[in-house]
N, C-alpha and C positions, 0 to 999 in steps of 0.2 A: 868221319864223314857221316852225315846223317841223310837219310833219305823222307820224303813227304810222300804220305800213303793215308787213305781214307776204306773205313769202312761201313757200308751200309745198306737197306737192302734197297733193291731195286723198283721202282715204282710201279712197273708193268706183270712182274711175278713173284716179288716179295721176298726170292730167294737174297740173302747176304752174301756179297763181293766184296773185294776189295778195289779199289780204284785210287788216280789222279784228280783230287778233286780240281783240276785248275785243265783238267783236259778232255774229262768224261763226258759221254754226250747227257744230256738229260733234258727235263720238259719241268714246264708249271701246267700244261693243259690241264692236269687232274684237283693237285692240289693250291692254285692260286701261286706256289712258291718254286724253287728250281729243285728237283729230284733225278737223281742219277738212274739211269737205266747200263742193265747189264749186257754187257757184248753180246750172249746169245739171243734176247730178246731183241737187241737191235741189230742181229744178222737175220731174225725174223721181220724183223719192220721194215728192213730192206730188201729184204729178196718180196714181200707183200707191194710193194713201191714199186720197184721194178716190173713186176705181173699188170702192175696198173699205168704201167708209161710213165713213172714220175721218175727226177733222179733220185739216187739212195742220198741218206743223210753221211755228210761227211762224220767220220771218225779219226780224231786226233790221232798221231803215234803216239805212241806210250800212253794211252787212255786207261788201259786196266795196269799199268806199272808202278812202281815205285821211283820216284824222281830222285836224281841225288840233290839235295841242299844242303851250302855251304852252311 
C-alpha cells in the first residue's frame, strides 16, 4: 500500500510541513498561484475570523495526513 503525502513550506510562516496535497487548505492571494498553508497558521486565521464575525475557513479531514493510495 502506498500512501500520497506532500511536503512544503507554508505560505504565511514559511515553516516546512508535511501535508494532503489534494485536501490542504491554501490561497494564491500572495503568490498569483495555489500554496499550502500550515494548520497552526490556519488555526490562527481562524480564531483572527472569528474575532471579526466571519466564519472560520473550512479544513478538510486528513489535511495534514497521509492518504492511503492504491
Amino acid at each position: 500500500m502506498a500512501y500520497m503525502i506532500a511536503t512544503g513550506c507554508c505560505i504565511s510562516c514559511g515553516r516546512v510541513f508535511m501535508f494532503n496535497p489534494h485536501r490542504v487548505p491554501s490561497t494564491s492571494a500572495i503568490t498569483g498561484r495555489r500554496e499550502p498553508v500550515c494548520e497552526p497558521c490556519m488555526a490562527a486565521i481562524n480564531r483572527k475570523r472569528a474575532e471579526m464575525g466571519l466564519e472560520p475557513f473550512a479544513i478538510l479531514p486528513g489535511a495534514y495526513e497521509p492518504e492511503e493510495h492504491p
